[in-house]
C-alpha positions in Angstrom: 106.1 76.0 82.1 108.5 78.5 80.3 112.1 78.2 80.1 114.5 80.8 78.8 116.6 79.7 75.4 120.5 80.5 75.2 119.1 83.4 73.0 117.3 85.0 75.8 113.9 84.0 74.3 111.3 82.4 76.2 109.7 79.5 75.2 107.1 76.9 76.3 108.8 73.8 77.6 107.9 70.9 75.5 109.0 67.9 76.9 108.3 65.5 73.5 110.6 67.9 72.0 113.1 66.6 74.2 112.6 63.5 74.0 112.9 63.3 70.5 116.1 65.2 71.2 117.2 62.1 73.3 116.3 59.6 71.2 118.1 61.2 68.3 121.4 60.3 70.5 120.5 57.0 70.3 118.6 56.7 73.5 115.8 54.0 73.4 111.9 55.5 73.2 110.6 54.1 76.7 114.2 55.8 77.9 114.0 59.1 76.3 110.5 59.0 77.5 111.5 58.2 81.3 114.5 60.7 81.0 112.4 63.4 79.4 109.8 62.9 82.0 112.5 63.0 84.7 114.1 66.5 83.5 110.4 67.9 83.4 110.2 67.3 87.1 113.4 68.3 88.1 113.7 72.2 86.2 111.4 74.9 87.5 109.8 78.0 85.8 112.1 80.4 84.1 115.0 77.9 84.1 117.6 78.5 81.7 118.1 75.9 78.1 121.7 75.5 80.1 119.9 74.1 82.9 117.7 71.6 80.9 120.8 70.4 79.1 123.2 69.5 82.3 119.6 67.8 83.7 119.5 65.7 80.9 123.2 64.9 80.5 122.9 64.4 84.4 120.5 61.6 83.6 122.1 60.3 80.6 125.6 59.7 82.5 123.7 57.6 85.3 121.8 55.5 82.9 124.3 55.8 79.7 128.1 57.3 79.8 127.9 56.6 75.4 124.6 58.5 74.8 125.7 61.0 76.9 128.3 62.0 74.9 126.3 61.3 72.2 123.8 64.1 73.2 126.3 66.6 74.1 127.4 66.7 70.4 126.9 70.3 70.2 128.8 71.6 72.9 131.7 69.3 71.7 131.9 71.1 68.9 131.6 74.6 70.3 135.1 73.4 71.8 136.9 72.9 69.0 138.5 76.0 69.1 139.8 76.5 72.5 141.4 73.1 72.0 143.4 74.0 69.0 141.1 72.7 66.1 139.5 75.3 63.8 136.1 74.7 62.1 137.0 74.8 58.8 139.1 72.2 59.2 136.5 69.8 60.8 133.8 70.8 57.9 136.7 69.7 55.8 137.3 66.4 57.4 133.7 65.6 57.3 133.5 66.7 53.4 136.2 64.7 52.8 134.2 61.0 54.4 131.3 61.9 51.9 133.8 61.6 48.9 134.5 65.3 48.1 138.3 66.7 47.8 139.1 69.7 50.4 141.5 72.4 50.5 141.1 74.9 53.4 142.4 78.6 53.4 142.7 78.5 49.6 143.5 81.9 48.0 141.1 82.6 45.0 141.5 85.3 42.3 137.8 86.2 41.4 136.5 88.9 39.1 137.5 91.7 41.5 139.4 91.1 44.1 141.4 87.8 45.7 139.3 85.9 48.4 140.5 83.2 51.5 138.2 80.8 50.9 137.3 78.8 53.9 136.9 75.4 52.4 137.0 74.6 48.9 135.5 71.2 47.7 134.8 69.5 44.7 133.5 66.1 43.6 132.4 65.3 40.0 131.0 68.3 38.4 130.5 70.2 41.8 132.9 73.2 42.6 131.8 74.3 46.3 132.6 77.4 47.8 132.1 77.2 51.5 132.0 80.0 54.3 132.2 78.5 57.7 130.6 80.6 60.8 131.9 79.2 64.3 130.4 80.1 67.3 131.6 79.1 70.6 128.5 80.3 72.5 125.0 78.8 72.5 122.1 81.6 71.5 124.0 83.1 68.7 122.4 82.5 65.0 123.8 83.3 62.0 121.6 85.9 60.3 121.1 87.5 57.0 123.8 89.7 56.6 126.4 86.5 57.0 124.2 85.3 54.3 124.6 88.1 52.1 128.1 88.4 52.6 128.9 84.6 51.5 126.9 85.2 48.5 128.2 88.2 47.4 131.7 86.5 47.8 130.2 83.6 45.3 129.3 86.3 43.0 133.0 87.1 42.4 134.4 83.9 42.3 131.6 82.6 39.8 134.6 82.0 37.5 135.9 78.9 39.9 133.2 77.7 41.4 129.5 76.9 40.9 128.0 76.2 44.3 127.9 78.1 47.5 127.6 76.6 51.1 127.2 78.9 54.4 127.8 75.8 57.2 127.8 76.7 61.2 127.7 74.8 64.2 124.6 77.0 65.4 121.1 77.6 63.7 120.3 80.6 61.3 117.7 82.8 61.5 114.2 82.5 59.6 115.4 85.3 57.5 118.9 83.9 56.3 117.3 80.5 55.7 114.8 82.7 53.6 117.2 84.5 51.5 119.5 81.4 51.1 117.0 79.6 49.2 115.8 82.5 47.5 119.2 83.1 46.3 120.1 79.8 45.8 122.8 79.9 48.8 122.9 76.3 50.2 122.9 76.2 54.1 123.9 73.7 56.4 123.5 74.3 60.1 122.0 73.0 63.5 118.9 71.2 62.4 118.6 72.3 58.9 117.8 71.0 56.8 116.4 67.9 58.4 118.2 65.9 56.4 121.6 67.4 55.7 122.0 69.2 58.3 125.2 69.7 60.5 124.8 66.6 63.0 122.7 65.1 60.8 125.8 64.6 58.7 128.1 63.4 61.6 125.8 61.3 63.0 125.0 59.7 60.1 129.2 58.2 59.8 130.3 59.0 63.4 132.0 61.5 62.5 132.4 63.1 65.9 135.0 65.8 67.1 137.5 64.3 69.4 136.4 66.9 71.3 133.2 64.7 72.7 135.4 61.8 74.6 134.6 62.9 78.0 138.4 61.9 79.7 140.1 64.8 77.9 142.0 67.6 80.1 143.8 70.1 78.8 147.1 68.4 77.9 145.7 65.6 76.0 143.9 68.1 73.8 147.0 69.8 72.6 149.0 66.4 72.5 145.9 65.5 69.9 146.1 68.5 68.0 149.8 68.1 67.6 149.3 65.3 65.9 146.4 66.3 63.8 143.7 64.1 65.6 140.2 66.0 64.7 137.6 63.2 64.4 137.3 60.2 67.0 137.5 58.1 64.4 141.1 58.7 63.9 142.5 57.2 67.1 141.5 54.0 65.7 143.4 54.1 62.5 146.9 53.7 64.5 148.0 51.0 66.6 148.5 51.3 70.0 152.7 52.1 69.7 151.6 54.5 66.7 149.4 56.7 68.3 151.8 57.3 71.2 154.6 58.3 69.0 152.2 60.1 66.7 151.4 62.3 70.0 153.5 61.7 73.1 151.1 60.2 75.2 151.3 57.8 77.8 150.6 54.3 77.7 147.3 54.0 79.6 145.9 57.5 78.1 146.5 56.0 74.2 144.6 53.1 75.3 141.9 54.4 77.3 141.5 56.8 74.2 141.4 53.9 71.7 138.6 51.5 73.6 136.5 55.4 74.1 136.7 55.9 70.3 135.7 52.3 69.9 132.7 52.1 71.9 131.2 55.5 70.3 132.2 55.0 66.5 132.2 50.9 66.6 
């Protein structure tokens, strides 16, 4: 059976791959088996990635609420923006748990011209220059020419730093992965590398978006990002009373938002 990818590409559905893709969320074999196998039955020819996805979540929610959440990791991200978070920021926040110091939007004089670089970061002898690439659409991959241009950038600003990174929340192309290690550009996106990648990195601490918790409308998003609340994590460094002054919510939301971040980061 062929499905149709967010891309527009069509592709044989593999239904290990997906579980695999389950079990990555934490799901239990024999249940990322039974979900997988559940998904295969329910999708017809020519349905859409999109499809697949709300199948599985579908099935996750009846049988798991956590590793649904869990799995939709990717999407949370994509809404980072709407809900008054930028990217850089979170690359920054998730920098910062593996022990590097962050400064976002810094203004760099290089050899030629002055640069806004996206995230600086630095531990021990490392000196990172990061370009982040957000997409708030599934499909879209970052390509060579993004791969060229954050290179290029590194070339001028050799003088500060000694490392570049190109991170997004989507995959690259064959052709960008290619060049970046040709070049010596480090890349960390949707599944690559396999160990270091984007999630693999947020997974590996909990360091999810806030973003994921399933309960949030519209309000509490902007109550969050008033107080600076990007990772999950974060709800749980505050008291009760110190979360509600930190951002205005009520009562029962601040709490219901505490045991949430419990059960997934806990």
């Amino acid at each position: 059976m062929e499905i149709i990818k967010a891309s527009g590409e069509k592709q044989k559905f593999n239904a290990e791959k997906l579980s695999v893709s389950i079990k990555r969320a934490g799901a239990e074999p024999g249940l990322a088996r039974e979900i997988s196998k559940k998904v295969a039955k329910s999708v017809k020819q020519g349905a859409e990635s999109g499809k697949i996805l709300d199948r599985t979540l579908y099935y996750l929610q009846k049988e798991n609420p956590l590793l649904a959440e869990r799995y939709n990791l990717k999407k949370a991200i994509m809404e980072l923006g709407p809900a008054g978070f930028t990217f850089e920021k979170y690359v920054a926040e998730i920098l910062k748990e593996y022990g590097y110091s962050v400064k976002t939007n810094e203004q760099v004089r290089g050899s030629c011209v002055t640069h806004e670089i996206d995230v600086a970061a630095r531990k021990g002898n490392q000196r990172v220059m990061i370009e982040c690439k957000y997409h708030n659409e599934r499909g879209i991959r970052s390509d060579t020419k993004v791969a060229l241009y954050t290179f290029a950038r590194f070339l001028d600003v050799k003088n500060v730093f000694n490392e570049a990174w190109l991170v997004t929340n989507t995959k690259c192309t064959n052709q960008a992965i290619q060049y970046a290690r040709c070049a010596g550009l480090k890349i960390i996106s949707w599944r690559h590398p396999s160990k270091g990648s984007l999630e693999y990195l947020i997974e590996k601490k909990k360091l999810y978006p806030i973003t994921i918790l399933p309960s949030l409308t519209k309000y509490i998003k902007e109550r969050l990002a008033w107080g600076q609340i990007l990772l999950t994590k974060d709800l749980l460094k505050y008291p009760l009373d110190g979360l509600i002054g930190l951002t205005g919510l009520e009562f029962n939301t601040a709490k219901n938002l505490q045991a949430q971040a419990k059960e997934l980061c806990c």
